[in-house]
N, C-alpha and C positions, 0 to 999 in steps of 0.2 A: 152807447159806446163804452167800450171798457175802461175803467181807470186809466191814468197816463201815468201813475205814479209807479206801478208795480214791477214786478220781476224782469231784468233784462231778460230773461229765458222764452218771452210772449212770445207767441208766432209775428206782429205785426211790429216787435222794435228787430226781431232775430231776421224778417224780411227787409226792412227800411235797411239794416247794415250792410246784410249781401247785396245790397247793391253795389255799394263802394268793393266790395268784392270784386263783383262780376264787372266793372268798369276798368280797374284796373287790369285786367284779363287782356282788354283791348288797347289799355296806353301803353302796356310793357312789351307786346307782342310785336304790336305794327307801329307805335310812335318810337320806341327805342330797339328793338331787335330784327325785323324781321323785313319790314318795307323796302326802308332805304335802303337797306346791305342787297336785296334783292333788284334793287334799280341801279348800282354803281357796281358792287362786286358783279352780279350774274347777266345784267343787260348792258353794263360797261355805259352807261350814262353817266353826266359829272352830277355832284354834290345839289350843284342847283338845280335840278328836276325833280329833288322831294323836297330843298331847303326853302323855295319860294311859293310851293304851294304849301306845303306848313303855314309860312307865315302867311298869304291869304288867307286861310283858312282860320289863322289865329287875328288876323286883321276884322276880319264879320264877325268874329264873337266880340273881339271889343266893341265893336261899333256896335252891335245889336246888345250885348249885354244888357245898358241899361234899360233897352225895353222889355227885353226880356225881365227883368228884375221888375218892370215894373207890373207886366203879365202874372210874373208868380204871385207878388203881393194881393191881386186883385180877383186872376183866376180862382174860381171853386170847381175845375176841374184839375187840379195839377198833375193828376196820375195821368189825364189823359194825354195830356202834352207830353210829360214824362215818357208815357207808352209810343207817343210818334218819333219822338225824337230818338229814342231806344231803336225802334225797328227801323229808321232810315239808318243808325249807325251799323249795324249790325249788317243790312242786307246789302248797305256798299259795300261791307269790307266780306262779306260772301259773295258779291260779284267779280271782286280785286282774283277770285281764285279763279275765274273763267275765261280771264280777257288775255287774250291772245300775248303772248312778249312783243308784239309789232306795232301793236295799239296802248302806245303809251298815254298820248292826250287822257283816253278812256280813264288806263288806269291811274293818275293824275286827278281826272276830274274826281271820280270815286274815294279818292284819298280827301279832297278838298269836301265832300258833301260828308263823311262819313268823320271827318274831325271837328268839324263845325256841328255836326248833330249831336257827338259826343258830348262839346262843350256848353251848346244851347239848352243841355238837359241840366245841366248841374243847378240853375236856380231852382226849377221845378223840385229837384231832388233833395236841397238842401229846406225849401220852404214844410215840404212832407215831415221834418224832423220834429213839428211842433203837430204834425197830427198823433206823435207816438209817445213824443216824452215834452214835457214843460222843465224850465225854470231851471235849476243845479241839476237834475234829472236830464236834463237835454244834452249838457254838456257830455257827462259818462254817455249816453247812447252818440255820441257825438264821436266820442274818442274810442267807443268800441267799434264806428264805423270806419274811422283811418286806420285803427288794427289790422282789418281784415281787408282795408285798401289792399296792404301791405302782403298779405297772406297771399291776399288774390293773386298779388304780380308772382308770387313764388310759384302756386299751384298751377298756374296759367304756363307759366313757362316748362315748368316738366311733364303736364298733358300734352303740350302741344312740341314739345323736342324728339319725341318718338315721329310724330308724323313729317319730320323736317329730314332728321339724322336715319331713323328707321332703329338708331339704338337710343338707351338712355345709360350717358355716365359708362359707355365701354361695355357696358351691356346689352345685347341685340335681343330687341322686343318682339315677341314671336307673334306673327301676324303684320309686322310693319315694315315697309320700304322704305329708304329715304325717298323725301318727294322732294326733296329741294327747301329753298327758304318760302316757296311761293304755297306749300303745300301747308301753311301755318295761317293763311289765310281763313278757310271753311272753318279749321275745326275751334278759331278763335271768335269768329262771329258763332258758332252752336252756344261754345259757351259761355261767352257775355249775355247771350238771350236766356239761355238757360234756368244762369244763375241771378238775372236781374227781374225773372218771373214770379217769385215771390212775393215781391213789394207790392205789385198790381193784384196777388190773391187774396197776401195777407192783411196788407194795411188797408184802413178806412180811414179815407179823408174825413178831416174835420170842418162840419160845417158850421162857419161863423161870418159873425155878419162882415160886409165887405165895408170900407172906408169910402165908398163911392164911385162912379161911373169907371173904367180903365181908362187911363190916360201916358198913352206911350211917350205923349209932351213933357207928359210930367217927370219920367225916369229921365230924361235930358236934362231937363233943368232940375233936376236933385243933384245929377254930376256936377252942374255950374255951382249952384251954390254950393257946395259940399267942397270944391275946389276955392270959391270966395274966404269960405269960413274956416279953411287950414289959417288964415293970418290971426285969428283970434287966440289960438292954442299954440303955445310956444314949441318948436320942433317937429310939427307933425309935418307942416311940408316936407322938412328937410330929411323927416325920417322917411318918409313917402320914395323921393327922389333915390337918396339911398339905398331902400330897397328893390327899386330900381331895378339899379345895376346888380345887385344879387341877386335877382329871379331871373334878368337877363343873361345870365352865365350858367346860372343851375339851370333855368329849360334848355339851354344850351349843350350843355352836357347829359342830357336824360338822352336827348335825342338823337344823338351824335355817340353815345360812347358803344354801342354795340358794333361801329363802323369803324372806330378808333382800337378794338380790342382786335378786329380781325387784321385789318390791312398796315397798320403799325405796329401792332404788340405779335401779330401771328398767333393769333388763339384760333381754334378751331370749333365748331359750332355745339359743340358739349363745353366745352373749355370755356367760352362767353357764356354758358345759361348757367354753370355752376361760380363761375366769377361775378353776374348778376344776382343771382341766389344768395348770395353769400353778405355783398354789397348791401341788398335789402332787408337780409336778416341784422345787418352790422344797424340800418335806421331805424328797425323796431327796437332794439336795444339802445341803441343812442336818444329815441324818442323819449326815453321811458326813464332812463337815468337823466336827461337833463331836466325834463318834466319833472323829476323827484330835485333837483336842486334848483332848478327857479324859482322856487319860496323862497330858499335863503341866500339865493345871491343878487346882485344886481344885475339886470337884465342887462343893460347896458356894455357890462363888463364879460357877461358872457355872450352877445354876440361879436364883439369886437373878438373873442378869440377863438369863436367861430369862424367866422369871415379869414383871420389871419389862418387859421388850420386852412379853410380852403386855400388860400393863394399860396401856404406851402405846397399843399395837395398837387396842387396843377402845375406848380414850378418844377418837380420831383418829377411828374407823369411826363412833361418835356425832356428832362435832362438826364434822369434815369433810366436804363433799360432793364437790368437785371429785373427778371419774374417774379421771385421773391416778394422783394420790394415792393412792383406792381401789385402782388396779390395780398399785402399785408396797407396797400393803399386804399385798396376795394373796399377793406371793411372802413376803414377809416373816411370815406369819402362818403359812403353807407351812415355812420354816426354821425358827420357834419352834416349831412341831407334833412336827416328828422329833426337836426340840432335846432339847425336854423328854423324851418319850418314851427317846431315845437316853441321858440325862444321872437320871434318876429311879430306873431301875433300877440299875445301878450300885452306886449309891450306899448303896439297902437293903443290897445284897451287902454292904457294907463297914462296917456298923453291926452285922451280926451274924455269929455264929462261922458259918463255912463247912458246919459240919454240922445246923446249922438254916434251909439257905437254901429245901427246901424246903417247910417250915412259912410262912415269914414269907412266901414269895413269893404260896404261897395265901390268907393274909390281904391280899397287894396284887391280888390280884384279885378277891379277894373286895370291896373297899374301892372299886376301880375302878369295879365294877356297879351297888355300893349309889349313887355318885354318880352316874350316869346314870338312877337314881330320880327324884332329888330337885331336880335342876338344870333340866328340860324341866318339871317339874312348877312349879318359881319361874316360870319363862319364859312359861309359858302363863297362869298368875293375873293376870302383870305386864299381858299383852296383854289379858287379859278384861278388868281393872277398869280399865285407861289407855283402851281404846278412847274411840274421836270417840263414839260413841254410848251412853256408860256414863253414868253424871255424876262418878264420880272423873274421867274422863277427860274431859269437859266441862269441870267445874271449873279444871281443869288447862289447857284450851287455852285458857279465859277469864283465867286467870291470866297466862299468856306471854305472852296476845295473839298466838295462832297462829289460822291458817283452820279452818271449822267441822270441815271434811273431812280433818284432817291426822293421815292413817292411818299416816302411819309413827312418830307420836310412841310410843306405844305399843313397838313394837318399840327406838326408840332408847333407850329407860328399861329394856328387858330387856337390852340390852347392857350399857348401866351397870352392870344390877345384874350381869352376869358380871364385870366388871372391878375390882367391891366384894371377889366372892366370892375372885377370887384377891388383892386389897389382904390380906383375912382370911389365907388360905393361907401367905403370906410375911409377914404378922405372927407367925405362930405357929412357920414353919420358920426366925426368926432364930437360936432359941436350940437349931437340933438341931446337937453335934459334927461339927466339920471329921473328914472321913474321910482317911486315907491308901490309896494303891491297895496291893492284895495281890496279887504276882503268885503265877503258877503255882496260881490256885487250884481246885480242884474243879470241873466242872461242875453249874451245880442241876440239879435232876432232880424 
């Protein structure tokens, strides 16, 4: 097998990245742009017909995670897992492009099998990382693979905007019709397959000895204890809980704001993919400058004004209309996204001893799913019971003194309440211990 130390340029670390490429192809397309706007804007169903099977969907990967977690560690086939879990996700969300508008359940159930496939691959995907790069070496092929997470959601959205709009950017693509939102379906499963074929040509598994028989018992009770032994290490519970409520507001918002840009801001379907473009160029930049100053700040101090930038963020996206402002919030909601992300993890690292980072990191993603539960599930009650046509939501416009018809009130009371959920978050992570950085440490694994 070749070195694991050498060139990021290899075919098999330049394959293990595009994947995060070609993944995000499918979370940006159909989990935040294109799904739901086609099940509420074009089939006139409510909020809860994509918000509840989301969260099923995110409900079976927490609950399976940990076995899953335990599969990867143990499996010495992980590409092949990898490979089923890839082509279940892909050939749902290429059936999403055939089922009739009449046969909802269908396309529902397809949404529920093809997001859980999505996410059931990630342990398989992330265990792959240690067949291409080891040690400080893993972490750079690590971070040139959320690079191209990022790259991904951009190129995925302007391949696939021509087949929705039939232009791109006010410019009519010769050869293309608009097909609708629904028409973003095939050509985003092509190329998530595509671009995540690689990984399966070019990487080779590394075979090493296993730890022992598989035991799916055993990923269960790593959760239990893993949750026992937050009381040994001061703040981690409470940084746990904390982050929380911040991943429950950010999955929140991923999934929701391509639905929020059309039918409250009135963007029109170039106008949200150059507004998202822009949004995820603003977190590759914000990744990469706060990345450069987490060495020399405290972490501490720069999530808390991460966290406060978000609840401005969201406060302003309710109160403010003017376009402007919206579009100069985009980039900025873009740099808190990576901020956090880039500043969140870290920080666990450095609350617990180095040789349980791979325990705790599984309880952070275990933690991360659970709130993608519970967050689109607030979001969608907020829209049912505020709607214009409810009589909470009646009530409500009669109280303001708003028009009979003001559909977006609903949605700006689910924003709120994201901006509550992190107020909550950063009440509770006031009092987790200032960390100091540990160099030279371990890589997790």
């Amino acid at each position: 097998m070749a070195e694991r130390t050498g060139s990021l340029w290899r075919r098999d670390v330049i394959g293990w990245s595009l994947y995060d490429f070609a993944n995000t192809i499918y979370s940006m397309n159909i989990v935040s742009l294109y799904l739901k706007r086609y099940i509420v804007e074009d089939l006139g169903y409510g909020d809860r017909y994509y918000d509840i099977p989301f969260s099923i969907s995110m409900l079976f990967a927490a609950i399976l995670l940990p076995a899953l977690g335990a599969m990867s560690d143990h499996a010495t086939r992980k590409k092949l897992f990898l490979l089923l879990f890839t082509l279940t996700c892909c050939v749902a969300v290429g059936l999403l492009a055939i089922v009739p508008a009449s046969m909802l359940f269908v396309m529902i159930l397809l949404f529920v099998i093809a997001n859980f496939a999505y996410e059931a691959g990630q342990p398989f995907y992330n265990a792959l990382l240690y067949s291409v790069a080891e040690g400080k070496r893993a972490r750079l092929v690590s971070g040139v693979g959320v690079a191209l997470g990022y790259v991904g959601s951009i190129i995925g959205m302007i391949l696939v905007l021509p087949f929705v709009t039939g232009e791109m950017f006010g410019w009519d693509v010769p050869g293309f019709t608009g097909g609708g939102k629904d028409a973003a379906f095939l050509p985003t499963a092509v190329l998530f397959l595509v671009f995540a074929l690689p990984i399966f040509i070019w990487v080779r598994e590394r075979k090493e000895e296993l730890p022992g028989p598989m035991s799916i018992r055993a990923g269960y009770r790593d959760v239990w204890d893993g949750l026992r032994e937050t009381n040994k290490y001061p703040g981690v519970l409470r940084f746990l809980i904390a982050d929380y409520f911040f991943e429950d507001a950010v999955a929140t918002v991923i999934i929701n704001i391509g639905l929020y840009c059309s039918l409250v801001l009135g963007m029109a379907d170039g106008e949200i993919t150059l507004f998202l473009i822009i949004s995820t160029a603003s977190a590759v930049v914000g990744s990469f400058v706060i990345g450069w100053l987490a060495p020399r700040m405290s972490l501490k101090k720069m999530i808390n004004a991460i966290v406060v930038g978000w609840i401005l963020a969201l406060l302003i996206f309710v109160f403010v209309e003017d376009k402007t402002v919206i579009w100069m919030l985009g980039s900025l909601v873009g740099v808190l996204l990576g901020g956090l992300w880039t500043t969140t993890r870290p920080m666990l690292g450095e609350l617990v001893p180095h040789d349980k980072l791979g325990r705790f990191f599984g309880l952070f993603a275990l933690s991360g799913r659970a709130a993608a539960v519970v967050g689109p599930l607030i979001w969608t009650a907020i829209v049912y019971l505020f709607h214009p046509d409810q009589p909470l939501g009646q009530a409500t416009i009669e109280l303001l003194n708003l028009p009979p018809d003001a559909i977006w009130l609903p949605y700006k009371l689910a924003v709120l309440s994201l901006a509550i959920m992190m107020i909550v978050g950063l009440f509770i992570f006031r009092k987790v211990p200032e960390t100091r950085q540990v160099n030279d440490a371990p890589a997790a694994r």
